[in-house]
py3Dmol code that shows the C-alpha trace and the ligand (Angstrom):
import py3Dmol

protein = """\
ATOM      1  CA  UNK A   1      11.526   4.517 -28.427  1.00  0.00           C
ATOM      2  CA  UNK A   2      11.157   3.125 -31.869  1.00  0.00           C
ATOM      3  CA  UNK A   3       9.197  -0.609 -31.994  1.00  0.00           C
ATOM      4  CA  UNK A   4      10.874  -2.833 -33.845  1.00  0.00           C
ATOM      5  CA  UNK A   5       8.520  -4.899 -36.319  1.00  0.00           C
ATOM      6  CA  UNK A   6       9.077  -7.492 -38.534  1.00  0.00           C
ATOM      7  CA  UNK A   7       7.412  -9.238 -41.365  1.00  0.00           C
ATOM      8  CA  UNK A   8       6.678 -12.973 -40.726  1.00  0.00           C
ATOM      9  CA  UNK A   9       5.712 -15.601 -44.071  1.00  0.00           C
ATOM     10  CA  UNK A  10       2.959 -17.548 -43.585  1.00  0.00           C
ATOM     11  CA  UNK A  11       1.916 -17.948 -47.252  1.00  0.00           C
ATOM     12  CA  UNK A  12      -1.330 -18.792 -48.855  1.00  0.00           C
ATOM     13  CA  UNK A  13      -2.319 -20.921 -51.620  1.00  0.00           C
ATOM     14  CA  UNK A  14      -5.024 -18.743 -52.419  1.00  0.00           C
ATOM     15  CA  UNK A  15      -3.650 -15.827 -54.756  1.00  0.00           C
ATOM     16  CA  UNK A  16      -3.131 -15.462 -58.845  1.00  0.00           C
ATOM     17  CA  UNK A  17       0.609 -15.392 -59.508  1.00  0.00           C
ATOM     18  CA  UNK A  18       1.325 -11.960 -60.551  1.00  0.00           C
ATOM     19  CA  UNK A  19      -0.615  -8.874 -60.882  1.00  0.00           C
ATOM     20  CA  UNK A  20      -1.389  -8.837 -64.930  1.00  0.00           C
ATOM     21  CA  UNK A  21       0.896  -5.676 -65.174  1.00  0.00           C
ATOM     22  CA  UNK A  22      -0.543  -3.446 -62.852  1.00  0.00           C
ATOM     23  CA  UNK A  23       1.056  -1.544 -60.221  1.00  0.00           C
ATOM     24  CA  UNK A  24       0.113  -1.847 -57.198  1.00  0.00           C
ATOM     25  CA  UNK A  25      -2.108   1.926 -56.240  1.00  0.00           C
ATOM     26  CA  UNK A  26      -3.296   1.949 -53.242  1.00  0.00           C
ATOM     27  CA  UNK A  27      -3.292   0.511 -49.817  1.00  0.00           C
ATOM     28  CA  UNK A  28      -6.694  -1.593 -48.985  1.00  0.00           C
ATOM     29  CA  UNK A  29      -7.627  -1.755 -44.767  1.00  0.00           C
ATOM     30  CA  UNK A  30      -9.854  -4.840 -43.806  1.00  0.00           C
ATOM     31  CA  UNK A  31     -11.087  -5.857 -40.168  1.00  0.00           C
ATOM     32  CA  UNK A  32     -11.763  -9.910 -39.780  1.00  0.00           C
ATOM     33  CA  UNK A  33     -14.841 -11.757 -38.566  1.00  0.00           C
ATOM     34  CA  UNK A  34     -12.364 -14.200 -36.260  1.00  0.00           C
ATOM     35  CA  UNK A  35      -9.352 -14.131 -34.238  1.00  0.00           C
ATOM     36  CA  UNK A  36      -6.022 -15.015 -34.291  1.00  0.00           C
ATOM     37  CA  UNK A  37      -5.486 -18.219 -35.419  1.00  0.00           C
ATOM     38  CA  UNK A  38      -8.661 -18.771 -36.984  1.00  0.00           C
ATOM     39  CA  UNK A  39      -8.255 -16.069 -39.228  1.00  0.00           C
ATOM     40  CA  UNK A  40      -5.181 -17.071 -40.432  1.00  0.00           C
ATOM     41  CA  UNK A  41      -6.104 -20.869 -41.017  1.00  0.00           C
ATOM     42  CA  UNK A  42      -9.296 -19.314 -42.899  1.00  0.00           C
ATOM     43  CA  UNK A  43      -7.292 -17.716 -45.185  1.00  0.00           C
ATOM     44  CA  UNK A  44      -4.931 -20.240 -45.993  1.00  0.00           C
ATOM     45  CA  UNK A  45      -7.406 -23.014 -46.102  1.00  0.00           C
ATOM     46  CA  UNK A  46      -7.993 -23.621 -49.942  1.00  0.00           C
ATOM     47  CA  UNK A  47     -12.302 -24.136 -49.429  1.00  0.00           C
ATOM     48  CA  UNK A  48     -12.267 -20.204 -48.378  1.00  0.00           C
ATOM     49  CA  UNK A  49     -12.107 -17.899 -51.481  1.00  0.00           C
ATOM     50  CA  UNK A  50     -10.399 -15.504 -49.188  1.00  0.00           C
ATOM     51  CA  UNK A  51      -6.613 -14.186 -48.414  1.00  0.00           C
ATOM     52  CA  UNK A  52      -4.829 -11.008 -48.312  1.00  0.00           C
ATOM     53  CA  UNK A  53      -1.311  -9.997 -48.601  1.00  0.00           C
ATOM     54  CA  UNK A  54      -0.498  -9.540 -44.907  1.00  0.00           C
ATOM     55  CA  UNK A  55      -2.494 -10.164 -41.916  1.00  0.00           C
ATOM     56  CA  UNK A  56      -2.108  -8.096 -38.551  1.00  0.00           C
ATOM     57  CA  UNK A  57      -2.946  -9.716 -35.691  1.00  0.00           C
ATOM     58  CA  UNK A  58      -3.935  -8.138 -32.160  1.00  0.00           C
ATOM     59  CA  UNK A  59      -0.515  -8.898 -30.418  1.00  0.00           C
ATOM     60  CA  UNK A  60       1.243  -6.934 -33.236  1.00  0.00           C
ATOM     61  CA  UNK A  61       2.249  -9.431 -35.135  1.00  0.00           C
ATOM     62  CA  UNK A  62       2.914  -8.790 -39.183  1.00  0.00           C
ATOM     63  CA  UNK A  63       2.452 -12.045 -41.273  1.00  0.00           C
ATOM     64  CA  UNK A  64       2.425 -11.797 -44.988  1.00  0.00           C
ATOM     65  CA  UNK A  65       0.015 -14.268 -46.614  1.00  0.00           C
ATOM     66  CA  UNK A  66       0.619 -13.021 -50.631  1.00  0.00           C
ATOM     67  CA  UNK A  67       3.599 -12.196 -51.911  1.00  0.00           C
ATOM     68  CA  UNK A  68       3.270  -8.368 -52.744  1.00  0.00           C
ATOM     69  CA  UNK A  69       3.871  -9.586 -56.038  1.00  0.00           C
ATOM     70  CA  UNK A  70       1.025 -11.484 -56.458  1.00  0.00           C
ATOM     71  CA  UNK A  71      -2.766 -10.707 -55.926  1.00  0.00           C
ATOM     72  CA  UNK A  72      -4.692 -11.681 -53.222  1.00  0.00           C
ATOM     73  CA  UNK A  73      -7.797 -12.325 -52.899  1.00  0.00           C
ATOM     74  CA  UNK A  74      -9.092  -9.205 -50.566  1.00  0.00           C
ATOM     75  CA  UNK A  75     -11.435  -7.596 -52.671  1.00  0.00           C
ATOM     76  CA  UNK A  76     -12.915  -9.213 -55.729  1.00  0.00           C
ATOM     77  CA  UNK A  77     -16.619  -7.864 -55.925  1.00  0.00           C
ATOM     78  CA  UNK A  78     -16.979  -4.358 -57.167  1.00  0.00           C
ATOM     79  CA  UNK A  79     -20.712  -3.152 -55.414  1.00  0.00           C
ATOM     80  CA  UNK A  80     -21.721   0.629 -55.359  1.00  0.00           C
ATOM     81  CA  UNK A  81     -17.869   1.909 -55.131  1.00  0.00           C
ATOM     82  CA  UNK A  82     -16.684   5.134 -53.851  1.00  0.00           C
ATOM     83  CA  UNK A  83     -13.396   5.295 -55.368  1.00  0.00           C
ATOM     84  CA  UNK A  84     -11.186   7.429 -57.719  1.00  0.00           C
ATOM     85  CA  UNK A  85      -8.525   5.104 -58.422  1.00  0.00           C
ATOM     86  CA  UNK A  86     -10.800   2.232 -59.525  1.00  0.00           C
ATOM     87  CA  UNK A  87     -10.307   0.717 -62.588  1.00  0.00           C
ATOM     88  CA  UNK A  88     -13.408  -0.635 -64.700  1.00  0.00           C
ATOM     89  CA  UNK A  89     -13.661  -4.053 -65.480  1.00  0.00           C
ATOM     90  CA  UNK A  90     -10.217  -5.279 -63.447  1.00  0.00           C
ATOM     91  CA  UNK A  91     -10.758  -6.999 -60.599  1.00  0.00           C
ATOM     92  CA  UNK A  92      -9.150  -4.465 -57.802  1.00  0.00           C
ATOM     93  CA  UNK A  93      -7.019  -7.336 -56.455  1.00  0.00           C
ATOM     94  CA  UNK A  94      -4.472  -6.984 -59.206  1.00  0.00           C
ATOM     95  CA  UNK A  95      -3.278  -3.428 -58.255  1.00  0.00           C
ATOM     96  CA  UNK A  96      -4.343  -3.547 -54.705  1.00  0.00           C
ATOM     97  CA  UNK A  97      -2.172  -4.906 -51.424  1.00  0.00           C
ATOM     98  CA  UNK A  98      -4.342  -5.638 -48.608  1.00  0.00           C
ATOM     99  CA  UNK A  99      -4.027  -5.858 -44.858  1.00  0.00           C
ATOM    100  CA  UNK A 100      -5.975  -7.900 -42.863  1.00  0.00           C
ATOM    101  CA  UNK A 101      -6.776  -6.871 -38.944  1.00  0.00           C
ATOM    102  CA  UNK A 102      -7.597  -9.093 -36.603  1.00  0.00           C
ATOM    103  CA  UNK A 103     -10.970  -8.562 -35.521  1.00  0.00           C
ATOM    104  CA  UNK A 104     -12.527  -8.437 -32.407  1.00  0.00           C
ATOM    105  CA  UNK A 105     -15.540 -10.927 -32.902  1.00  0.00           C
ATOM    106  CA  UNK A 106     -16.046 -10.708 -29.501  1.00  0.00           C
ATOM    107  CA  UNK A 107     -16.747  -6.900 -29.464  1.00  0.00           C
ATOM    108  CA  UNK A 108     -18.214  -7.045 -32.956  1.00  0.00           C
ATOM    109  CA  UNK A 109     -15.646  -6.285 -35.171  1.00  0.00           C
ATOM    110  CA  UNK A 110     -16.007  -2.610 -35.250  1.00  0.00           C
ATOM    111  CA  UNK A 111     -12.345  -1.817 -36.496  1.00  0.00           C
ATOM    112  CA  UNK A 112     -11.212  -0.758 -32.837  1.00  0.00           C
ATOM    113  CA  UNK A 113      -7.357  -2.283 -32.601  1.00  0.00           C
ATOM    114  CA  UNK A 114      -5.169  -2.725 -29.980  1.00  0.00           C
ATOM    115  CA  UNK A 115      -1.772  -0.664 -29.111  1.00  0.00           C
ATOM    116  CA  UNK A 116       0.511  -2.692 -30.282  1.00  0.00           C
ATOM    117  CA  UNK A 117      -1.795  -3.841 -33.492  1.00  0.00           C
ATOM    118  CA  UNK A 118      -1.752  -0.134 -34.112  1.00  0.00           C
ATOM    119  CA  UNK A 119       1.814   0.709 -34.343  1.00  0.00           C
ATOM    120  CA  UNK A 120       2.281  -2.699 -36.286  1.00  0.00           C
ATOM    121  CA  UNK A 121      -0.351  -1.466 -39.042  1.00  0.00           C
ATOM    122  CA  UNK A 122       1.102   1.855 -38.736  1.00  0.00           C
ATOM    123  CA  UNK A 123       5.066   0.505 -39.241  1.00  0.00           C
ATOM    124  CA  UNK A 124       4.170  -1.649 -42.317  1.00  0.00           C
ATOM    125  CA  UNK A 125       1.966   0.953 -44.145  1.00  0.00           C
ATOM    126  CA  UNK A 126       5.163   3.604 -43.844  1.00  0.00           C
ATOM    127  CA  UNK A 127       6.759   0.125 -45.316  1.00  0.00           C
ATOM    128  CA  UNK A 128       4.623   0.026 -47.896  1.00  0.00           C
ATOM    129  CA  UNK A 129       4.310   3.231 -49.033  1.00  0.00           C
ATOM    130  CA  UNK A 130       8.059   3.970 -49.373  1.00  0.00           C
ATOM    131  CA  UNK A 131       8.370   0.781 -51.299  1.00  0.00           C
ATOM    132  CA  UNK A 132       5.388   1.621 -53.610  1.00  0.00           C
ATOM    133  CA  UNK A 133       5.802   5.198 -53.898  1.00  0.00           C
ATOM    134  CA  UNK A 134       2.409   6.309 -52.422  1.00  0.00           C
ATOM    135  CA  UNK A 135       0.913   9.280 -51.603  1.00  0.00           C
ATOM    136  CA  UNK A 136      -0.892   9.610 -48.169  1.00  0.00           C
ATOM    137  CA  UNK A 137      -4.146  10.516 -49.159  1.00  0.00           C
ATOM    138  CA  UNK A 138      -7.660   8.936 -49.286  1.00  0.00           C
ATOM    139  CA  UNK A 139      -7.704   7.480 -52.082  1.00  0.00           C
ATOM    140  CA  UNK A 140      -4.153   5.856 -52.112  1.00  0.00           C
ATOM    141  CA  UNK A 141      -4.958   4.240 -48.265  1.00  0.00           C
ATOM    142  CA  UNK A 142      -8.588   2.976 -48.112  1.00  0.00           C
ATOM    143  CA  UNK A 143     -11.094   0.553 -46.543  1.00  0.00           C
ATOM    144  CA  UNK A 144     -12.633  -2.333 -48.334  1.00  0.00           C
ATOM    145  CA  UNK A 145     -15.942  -0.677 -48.131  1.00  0.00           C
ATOM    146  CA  UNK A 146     -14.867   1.949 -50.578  1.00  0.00           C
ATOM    147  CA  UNK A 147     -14.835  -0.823 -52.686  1.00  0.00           C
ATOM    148  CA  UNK A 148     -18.256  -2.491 -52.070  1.00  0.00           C
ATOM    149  CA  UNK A 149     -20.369  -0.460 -50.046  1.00  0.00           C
ATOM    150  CA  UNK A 150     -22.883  -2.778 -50.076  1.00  0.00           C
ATOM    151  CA  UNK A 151     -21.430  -6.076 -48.926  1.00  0.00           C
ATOM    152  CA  UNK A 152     -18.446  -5.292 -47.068  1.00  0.00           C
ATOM    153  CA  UNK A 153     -19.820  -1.922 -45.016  1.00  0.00           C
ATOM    154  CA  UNK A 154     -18.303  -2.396 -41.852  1.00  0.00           C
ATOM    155  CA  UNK A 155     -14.879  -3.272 -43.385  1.00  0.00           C
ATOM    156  CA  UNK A 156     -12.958  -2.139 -41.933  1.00  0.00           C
ATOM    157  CA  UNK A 157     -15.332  -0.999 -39.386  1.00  0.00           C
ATOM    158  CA  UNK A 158     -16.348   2.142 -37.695  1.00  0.00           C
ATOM    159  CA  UNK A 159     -14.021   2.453 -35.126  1.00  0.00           C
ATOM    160  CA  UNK A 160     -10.943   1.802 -37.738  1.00  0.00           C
ATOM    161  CA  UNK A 161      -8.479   4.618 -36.353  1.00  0.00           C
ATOM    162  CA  UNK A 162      -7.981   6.511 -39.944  1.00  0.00           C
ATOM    163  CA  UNK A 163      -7.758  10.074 -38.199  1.00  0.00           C
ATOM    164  CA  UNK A 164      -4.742   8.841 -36.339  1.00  0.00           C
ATOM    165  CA  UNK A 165      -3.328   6.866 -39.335  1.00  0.00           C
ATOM    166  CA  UNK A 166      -3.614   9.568 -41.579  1.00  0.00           C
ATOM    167  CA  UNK A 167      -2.289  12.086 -39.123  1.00  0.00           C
ATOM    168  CA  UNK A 168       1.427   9.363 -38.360  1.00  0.00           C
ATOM    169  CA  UNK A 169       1.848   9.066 -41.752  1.00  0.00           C
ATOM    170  CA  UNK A 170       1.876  12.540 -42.227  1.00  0.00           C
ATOM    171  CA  UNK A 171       4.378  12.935 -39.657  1.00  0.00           C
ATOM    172  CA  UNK A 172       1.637  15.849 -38.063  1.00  0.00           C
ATOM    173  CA  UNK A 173       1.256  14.229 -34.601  1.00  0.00           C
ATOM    174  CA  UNK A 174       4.817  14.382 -34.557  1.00  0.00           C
ATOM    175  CA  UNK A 175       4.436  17.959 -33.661  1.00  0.00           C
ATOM    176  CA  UNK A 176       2.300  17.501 -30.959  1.00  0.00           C
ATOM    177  CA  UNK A 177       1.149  14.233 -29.369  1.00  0.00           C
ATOM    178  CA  UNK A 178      -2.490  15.519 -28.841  1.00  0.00           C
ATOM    179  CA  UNK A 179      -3.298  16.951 -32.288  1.00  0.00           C
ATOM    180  CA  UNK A 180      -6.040  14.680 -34.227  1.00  0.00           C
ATOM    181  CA  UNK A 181      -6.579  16.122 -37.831  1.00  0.00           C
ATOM    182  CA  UNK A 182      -9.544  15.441 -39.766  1.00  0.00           C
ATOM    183  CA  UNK A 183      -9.532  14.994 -43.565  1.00  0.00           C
ATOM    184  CA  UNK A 184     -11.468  16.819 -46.551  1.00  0.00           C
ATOM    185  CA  UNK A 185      -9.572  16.668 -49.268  1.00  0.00           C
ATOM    186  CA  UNK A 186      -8.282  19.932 -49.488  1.00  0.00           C
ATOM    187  CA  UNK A 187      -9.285  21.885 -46.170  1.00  0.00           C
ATOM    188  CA  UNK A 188      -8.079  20.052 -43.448  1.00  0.00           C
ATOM    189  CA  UNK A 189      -9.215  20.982 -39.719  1.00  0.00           C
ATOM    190  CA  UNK A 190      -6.833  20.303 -36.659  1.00  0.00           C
ATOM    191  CA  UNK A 191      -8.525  19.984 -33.815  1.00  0.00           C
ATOM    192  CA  UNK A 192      -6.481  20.686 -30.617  1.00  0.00           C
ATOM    193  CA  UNK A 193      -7.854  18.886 -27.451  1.00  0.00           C
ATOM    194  CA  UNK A 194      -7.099  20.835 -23.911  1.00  0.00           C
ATOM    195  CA  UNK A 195      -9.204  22.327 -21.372  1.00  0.00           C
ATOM    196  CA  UNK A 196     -10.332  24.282 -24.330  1.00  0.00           C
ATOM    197  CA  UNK A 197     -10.751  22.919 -27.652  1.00  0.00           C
ATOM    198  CA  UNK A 198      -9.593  25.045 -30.524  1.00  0.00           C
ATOM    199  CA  UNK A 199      -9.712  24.121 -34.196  1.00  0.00           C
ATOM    200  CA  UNK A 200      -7.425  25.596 -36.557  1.00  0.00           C
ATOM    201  CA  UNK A 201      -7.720  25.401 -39.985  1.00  0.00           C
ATOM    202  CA  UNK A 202      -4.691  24.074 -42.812  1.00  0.00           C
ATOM    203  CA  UNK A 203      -4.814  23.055 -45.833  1.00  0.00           C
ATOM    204  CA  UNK A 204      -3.488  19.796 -48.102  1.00  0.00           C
ATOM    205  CA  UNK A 205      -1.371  20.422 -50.743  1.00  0.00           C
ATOM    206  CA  UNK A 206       0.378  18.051 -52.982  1.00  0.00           C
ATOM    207  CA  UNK A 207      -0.418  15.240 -50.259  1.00  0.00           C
ATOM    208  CA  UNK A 208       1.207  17.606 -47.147  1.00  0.00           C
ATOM    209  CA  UNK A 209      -0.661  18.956 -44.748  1.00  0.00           C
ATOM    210  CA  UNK A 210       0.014  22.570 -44.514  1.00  0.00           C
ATOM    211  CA  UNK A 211      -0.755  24.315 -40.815  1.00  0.00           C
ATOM    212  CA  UNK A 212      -0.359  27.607 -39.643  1.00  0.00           C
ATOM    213  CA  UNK A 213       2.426  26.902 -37.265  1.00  0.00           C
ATOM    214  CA  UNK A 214       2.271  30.314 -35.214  1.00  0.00           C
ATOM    215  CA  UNK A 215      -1.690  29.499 -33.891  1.00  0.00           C
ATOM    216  CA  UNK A 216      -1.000  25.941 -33.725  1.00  0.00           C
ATOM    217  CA  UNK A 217       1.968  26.433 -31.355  1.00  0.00           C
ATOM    218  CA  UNK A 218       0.464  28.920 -29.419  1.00  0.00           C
ATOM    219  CA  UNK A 219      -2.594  27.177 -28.618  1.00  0.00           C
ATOM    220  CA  UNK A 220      -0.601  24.600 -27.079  1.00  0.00           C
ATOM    221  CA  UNK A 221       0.690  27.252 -24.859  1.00  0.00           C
ATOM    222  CA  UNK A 222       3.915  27.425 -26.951  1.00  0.00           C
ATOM    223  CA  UNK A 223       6.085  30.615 -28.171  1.00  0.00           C
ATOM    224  CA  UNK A 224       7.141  30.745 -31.970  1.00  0.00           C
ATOM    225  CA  UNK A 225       9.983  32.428 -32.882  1.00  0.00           C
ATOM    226  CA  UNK A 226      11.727  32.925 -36.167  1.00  0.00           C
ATOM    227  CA  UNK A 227      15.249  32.648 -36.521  1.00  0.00           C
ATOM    228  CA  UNK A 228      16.909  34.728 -39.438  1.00  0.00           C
ATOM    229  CA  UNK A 229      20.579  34.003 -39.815  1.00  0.00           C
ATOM    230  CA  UNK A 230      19.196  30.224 -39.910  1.00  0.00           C
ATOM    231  CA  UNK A 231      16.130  30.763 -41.599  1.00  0.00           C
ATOM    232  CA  UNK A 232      13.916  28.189 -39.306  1.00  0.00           C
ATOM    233  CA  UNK A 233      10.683  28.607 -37.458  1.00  0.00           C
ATOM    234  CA  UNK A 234      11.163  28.123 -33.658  1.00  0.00           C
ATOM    235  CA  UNK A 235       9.195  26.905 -31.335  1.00  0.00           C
ATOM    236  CA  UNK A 236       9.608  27.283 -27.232  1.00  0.00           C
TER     237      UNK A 236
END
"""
ligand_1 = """\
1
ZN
Zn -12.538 -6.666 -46.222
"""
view = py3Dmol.view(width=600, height=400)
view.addModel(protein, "pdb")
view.setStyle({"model": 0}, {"cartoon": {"style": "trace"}})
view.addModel(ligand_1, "xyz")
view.setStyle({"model": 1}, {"stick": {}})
view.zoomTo()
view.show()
């Protein structure tokens, strides 16, 4: 079954109208200190220097803060950066859109979300990146601590589910529920979780994640077939 998700307004004084003529390059993941509504009121209250385009909150809930056409103000401070896309000397708000997570202050904010938080994050960055045109890679979807490393290195925390992300977007855990890939940027390792653990090894190219279909399928105790007179890979 297919959620269905949609974006609530909620929007914030706190943003420069416009984005000086950049495009917008990459997706930026934060976790907050607070929860839902503090968070929100925080960000919309004019005394906080802080906002972000949408705001994700623990029940699922999607509420957009900054217009996507405008720059929020996510991620200012440039501090020890690690960071292709970065460009020097513009502040990464301009051609950055930023999610906020609720946090869980309670359990320290580590990044862990909730089901339903999940599949709401995971629903508007497909949004997003069909809108934007972006590839699903690690430097096009990042957390704020790539950013500043220094200040904001727990943003969006340890526990923030990127494996999984990474692995929906890519439409690879569509293949299997249990697979869990993990990311270099050009080997990738799938890791398939049983009685016995196997990894097998793919590769990313052009932003797809390439996997040897026959080792992958049989591991899971599956038969692959190939069918000539239609030319597709089978799997039983
Ligand atoms: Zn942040």
């Amino acid at each position: 079954m297919t959620q269905q998700f949609r974006i609530e307004q909620d929007l914030s004084p706190k943003r420069w109208e416009g984005r000086k003529g950049h495009k917008i390059r990459a997706i930026v993941n934060h976790i907050t200190a607070g929860a839902f509504p503090g968070c929100l009121n925080w960000m919309k209250n004019p005394v906080s220097k802080a906002s972000a385009n949408y705001l994700v909150t623990r029940t699922g809930r999607i509420i957009q803060l900054v217009r996507d056409e405008d720059s929020a103000w996510a991620n200012g401070g440039v501090k020890k950066p690690n960071w292709r896309l970065l460009i020097p000397r513009v502040n990464p708000n301009r051609y950055t859109i930023s999610i906020e997570h609720e946090g869980y202050g309670a359990n320290g904010g580590d990044g862990t979300l909730t089901e339903p938080q999940y599949q709401a994050t995971l629903w508007l960055h497909r949004q997003l990146i069909k809108k934007y045109d972006l590839p699903v890679d690690q430097d096009h979807i990042i957390g704020h601590y790539r950013i500043d490393s220094v200040n904001r290195p727990n943003c969006p925390g340890p526990k923030f589910p990127w494996d999984r992300l990474f692995a929906d977007l890519k439409g690879v855990a569509a293949v299997a529920g249990d697979l869990r890939v993990a990311e270099d940027l050009r080997k990738v390792k799938i890791r398939i979780e049983g009685k016995e653990q196997k990894v097998v090894e793919g590769v990313i190219i052009n932003n797809t994640t390439y996997a040897p279909v026959r080792a992958v399928a049989e591991t899971l105790g599956r038969q692959v077939d190939w069918d000539n007179a239609k030319r597709e890979v089978v799997i039983k």
